[in-house]
C-alpha positions as CSV (number, residue, x, y, z in Angstrom):
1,X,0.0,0.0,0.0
2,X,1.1,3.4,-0.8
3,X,-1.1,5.6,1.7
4,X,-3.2,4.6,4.5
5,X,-4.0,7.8,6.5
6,X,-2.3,11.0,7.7
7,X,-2.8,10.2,11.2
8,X,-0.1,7.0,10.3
9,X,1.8,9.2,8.9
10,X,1.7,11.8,11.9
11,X,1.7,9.0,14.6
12,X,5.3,8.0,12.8
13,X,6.8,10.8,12.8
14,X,5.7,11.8,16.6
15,X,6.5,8.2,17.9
16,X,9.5,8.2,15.3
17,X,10.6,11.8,16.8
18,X,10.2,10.6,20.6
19,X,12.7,7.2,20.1
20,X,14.9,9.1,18.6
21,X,15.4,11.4,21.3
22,X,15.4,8.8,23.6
23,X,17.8,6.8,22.1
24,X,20.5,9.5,21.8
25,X,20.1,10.5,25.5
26,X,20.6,6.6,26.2
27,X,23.5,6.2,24.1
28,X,24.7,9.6,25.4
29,X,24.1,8.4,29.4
30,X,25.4,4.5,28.8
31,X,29.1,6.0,27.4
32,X,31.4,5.8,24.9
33,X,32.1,1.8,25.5
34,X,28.2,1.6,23.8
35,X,29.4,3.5,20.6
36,X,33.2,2.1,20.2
37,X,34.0,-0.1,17.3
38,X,32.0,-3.3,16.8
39,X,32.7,-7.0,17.8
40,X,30.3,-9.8,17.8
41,X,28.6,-8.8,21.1
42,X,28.6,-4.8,20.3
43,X,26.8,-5.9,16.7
44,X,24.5,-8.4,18.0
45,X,23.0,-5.4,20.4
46,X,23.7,-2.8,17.4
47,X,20.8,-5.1,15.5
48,X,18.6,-5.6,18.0
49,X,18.2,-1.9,18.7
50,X,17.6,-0.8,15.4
51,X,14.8,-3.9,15.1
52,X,13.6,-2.7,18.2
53,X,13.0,1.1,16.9
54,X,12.0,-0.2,13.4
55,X,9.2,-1.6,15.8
56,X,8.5,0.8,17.6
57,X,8.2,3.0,14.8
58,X,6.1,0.9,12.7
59,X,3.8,-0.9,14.6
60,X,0.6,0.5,16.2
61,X,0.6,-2.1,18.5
62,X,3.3,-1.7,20.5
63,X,2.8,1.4,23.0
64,X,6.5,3.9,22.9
65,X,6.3,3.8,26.8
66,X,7.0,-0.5,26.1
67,X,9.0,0.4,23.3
68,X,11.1,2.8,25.4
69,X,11.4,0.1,28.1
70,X,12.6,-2.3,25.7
71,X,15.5,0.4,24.1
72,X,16.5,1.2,27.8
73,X,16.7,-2.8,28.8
74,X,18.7,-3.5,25.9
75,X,21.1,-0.7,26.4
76,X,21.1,-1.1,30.3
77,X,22.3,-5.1,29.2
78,X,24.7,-4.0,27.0
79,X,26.2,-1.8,29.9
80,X,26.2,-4.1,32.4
81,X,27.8,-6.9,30.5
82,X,30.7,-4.0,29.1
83,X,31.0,-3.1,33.1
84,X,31.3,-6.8,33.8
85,X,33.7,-7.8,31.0
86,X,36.3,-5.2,32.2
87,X,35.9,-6.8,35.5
88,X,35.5,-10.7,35.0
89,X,38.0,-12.4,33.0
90,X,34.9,-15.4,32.5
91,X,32.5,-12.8,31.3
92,X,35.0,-11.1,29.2
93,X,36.1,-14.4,27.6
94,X,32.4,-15.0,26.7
95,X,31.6,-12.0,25.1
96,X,34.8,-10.9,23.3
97,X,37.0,-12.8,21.1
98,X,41.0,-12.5,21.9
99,X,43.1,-10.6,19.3
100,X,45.1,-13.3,16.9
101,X,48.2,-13.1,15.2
102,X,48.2,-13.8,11.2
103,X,51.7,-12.6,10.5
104,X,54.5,-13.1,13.5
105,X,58.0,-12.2,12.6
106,X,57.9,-11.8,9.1
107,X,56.0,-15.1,8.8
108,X,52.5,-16.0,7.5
109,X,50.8,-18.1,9.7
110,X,48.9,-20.6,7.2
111,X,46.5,-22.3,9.6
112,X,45.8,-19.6,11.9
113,X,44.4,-17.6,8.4
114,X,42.0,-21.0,7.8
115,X,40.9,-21.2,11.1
116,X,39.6,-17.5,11.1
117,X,38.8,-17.7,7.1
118,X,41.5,-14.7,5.9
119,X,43.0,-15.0,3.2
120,X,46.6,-14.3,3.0
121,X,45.4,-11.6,0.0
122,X,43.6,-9.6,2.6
123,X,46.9,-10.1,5.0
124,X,48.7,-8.6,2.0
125,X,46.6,-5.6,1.4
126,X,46.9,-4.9,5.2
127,X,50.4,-4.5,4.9
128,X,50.3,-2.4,1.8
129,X,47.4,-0.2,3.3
130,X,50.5,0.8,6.0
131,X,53.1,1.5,3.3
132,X,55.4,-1.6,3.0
133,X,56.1,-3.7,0.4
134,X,57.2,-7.0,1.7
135,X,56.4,-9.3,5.1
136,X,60.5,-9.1,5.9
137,X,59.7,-5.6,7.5
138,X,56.4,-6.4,9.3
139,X,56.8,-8.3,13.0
140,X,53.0,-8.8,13.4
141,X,49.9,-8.5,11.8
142,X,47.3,-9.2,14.3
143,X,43.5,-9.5,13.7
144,X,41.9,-7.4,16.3
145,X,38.6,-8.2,18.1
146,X,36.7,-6.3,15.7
147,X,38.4,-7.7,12.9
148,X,40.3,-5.1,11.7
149,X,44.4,-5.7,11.7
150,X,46.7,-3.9,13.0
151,X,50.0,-4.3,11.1
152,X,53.6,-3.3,13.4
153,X,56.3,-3.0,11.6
154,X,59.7,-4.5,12.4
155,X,61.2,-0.9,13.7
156,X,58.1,-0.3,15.4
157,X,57.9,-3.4,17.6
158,X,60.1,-2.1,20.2
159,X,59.5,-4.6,23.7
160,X,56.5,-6.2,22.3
161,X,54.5,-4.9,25.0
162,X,51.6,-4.3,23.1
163,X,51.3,-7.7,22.0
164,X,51.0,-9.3,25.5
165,X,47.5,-10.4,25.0
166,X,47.9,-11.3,21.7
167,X,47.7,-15.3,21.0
């Protein structure tokens, strides 16, 4: 259907207005852990608050007091399990995956880039992306928690201190 009535329309844009507002001062309130780069856990609760306002917005039958209860019960989760992950090495292990290295010491790791299905050709733009032409110069590539790599260069390794957690 193209057009069912302007009251729709209105009751959109007023509900649609209101969640929005809401939202943002959620987001705002819960910190900058709720907006940081994505992994698995941050995405799975990215999706279920867009479904959640795609709801809210779109269906007459849910109320916006229920469907601001159910935005401020998904956000309140997600803070409590971000509060709890810095402080539980169990809770943290469940939610988070553990940074991986693809490339250590000049050396492509074959099976690690199967088990996390990389190819080496995405290794190999990684290392270009950061300027270098060859895996001689490059101490690590390491695939980060929300699957981006981070690429340190022989010169830049220094102690290796960064890559404590690293496995």
């Amino acid at each position: 259907m193209f057009f069912d009535t302007w009251s729709a329309v209105g009751r959109i844009a007023l509900v649609g207005t209101i969640a929005f507002v809401v939202v943002v001062a959620m987001l705002r309130l819960s910190g900058k852990r709720t907006l940081a780069k994505m992994n698995a856990f941050d995405l799975v609760v990215t999706v279920a608050l867009g479904s959640t306002l795609a709801t809210i917005l779109l269906s007459q039958r849910v109320a916006v007091i229920e469907g601001v209860t159910a935005l401020a019960v998904l956000v309140l989760l997600q803070f409590l399990v971000a509060w709890l992950a810095v402080r539980s090495t169990t809770v943290k292990k469940a939610v988070k995956s553990s940074p991986t290295f693809l490339v250590r010491r000049g050396q492509l790791l074959t099976a690690v880039l199967r088990d996390h299905r990389v190819s080496a050709e995405e290794v190999y733009q990684a290392v270009r992306a950061n300027g270098l032409g060859d895996l001689e110069s490059v101490d690590a590539v390491v695939l980060e928690t929300d699957g981006s790599f981070s690429v340190i260069t022989v010169g830049s390794a220094g102690s290796r201190g960064a890559l404590a957690d690293v496995r």
